[in-house]
C-alpha positions as a Python dict, from the first residue, in 0.01 Angstrom:
ca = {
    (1, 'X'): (0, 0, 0),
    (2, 'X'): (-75, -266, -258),
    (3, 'X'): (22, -626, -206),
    (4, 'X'): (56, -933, -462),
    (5, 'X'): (12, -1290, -385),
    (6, 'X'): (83, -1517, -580),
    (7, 'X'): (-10, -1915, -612),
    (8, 'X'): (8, -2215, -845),
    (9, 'X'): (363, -2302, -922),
    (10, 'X'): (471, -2656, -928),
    (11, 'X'): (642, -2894, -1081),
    (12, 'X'): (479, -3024, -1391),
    (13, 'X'): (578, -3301, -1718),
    (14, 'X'): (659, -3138, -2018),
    (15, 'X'): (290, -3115, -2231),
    (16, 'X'): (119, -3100, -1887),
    (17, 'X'): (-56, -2772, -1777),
    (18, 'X'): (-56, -2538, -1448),
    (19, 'X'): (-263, -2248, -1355),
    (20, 'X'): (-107, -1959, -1197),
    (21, 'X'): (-301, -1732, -983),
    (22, 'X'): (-219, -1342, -812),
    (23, 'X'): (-451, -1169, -594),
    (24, 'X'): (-390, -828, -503),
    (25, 'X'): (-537, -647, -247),
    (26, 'X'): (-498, -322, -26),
    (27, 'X'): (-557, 39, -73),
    (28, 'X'): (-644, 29, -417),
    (29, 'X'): (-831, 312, -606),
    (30, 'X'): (-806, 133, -1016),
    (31, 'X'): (-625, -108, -1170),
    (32, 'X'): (-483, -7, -1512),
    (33, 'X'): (-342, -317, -1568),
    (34, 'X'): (-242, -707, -1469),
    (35, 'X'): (18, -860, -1644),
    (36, 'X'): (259, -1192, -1553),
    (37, 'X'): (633, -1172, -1627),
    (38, 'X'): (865, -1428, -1610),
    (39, 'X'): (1304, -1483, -1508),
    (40, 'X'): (1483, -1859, -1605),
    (41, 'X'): (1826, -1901, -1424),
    (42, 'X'): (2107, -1689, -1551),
    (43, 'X'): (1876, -1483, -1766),
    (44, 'X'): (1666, -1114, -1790),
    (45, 'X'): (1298, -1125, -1648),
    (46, 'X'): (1071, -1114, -1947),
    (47, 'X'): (700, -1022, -2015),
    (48, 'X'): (486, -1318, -2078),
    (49, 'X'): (110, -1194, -2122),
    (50, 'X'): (-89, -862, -1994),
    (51, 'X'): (-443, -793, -1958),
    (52, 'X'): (-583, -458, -1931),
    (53, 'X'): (-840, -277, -1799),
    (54, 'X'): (-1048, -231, -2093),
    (55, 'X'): (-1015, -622, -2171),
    (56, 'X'): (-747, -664, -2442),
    (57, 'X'): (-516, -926, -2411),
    (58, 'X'): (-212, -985, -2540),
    (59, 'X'): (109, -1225, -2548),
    (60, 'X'): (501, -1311, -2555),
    (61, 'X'): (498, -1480, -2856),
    (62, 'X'): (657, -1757, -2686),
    (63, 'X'): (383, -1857, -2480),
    (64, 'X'): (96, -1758, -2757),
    (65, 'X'): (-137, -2072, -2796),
    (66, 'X'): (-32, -2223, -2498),
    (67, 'X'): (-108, -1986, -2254),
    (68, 'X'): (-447, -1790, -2159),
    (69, 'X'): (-453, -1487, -1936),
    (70, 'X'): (-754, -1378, -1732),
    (71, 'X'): (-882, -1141, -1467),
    (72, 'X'): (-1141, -1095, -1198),
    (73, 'X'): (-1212, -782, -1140),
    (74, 'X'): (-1455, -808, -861),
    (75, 'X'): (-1152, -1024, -651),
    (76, 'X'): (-845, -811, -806),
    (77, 'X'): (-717, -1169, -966),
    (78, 'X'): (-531, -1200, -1224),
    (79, 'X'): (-471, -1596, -1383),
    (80, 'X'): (-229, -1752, -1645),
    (81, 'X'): (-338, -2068, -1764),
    (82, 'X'): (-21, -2259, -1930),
    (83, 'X'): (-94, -2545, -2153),
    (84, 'X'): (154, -2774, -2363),
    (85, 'X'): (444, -2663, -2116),
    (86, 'X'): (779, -2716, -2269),
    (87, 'X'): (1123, -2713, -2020),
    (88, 'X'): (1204, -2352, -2197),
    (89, 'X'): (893, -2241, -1937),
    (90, 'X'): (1067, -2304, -1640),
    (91, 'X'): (1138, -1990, -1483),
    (92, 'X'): (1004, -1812, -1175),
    (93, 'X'): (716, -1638, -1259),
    (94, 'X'): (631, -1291, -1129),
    (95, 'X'): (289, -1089, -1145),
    (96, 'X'): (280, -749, -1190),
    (97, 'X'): (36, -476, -1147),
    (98, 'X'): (-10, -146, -1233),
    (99, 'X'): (-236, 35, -1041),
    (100, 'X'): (-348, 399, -851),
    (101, 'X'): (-312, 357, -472),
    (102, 'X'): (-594, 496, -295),
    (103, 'X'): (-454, 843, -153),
    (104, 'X'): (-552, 1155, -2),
    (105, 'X'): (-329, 1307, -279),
    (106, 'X'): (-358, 1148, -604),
    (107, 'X'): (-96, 1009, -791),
    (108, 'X'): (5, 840, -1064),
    (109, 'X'): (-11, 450, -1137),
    (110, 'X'): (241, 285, -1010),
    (111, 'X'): (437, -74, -1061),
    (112, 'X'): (369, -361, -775),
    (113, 'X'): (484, -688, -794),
    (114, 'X'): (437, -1024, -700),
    (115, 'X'): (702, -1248, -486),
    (116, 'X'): (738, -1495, -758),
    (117, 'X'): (614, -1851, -819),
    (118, 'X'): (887, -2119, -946),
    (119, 'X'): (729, -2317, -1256),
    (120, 'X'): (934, -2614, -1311),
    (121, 'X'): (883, -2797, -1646),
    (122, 'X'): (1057, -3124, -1669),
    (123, 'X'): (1161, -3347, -2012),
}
């Protein structure tokens, strides 16, 4: 199986910046893709940024400019820097991965996720 683990939440001043961090590691055979989602109180989770295995990036655009997304492909890491964090960030902030799982039997990518990191932006 594939696991996620995530780091880097915290509580941060509005303008002030945090790094997010997810790790993933297990029976692995390629990762299509890394991407960081994100669910405030009393609302739907929502895609924030993805970064694929070819090397495009792309954003929310409520988070573009303020937040950069990158990957380490020799450690199976996938980052978020957030800059300029406004109080409409907070949320608990989930990675996701797709990726093959190294099988006898191949199959198709498949959708692992994270535990979730709270973010906490205060005014």
């Amino acid at each position: 199986q594939v696991q996620l683990v995530e780091s880097g939440g915290g509580l941060v001043q509005a303008g002030g910046s945090l790094r997010l961090s997810c790790a993933a590691s297990g029976k692995i055979a390629s990762i299509e893709s890394m991407n960081w989602y994100r669910q405030a109180p009393g609302k739907q989770r929502e895609w924030v940024a993805s970064s694929t295995s070819g090397g495009s990036t792309n954003y929310a655009d409520s988070v573009k400019g303020r937040s950069t997304i990158s990957r380490d492909n020799a450690k199976n890491t996938v980052y978020l820097q957030m800059d300029s964090l406004k109080p409409e960030d907070t949320a608990v902030y989930y990675c996701n991965v797709r990726a093959i799982p190294l099988q006898i039997i191949p199959v198709r990518a498949r959708d692992y996720w994270g535990q979730g990191t709270q973010v906490t932006v205060s005014s």
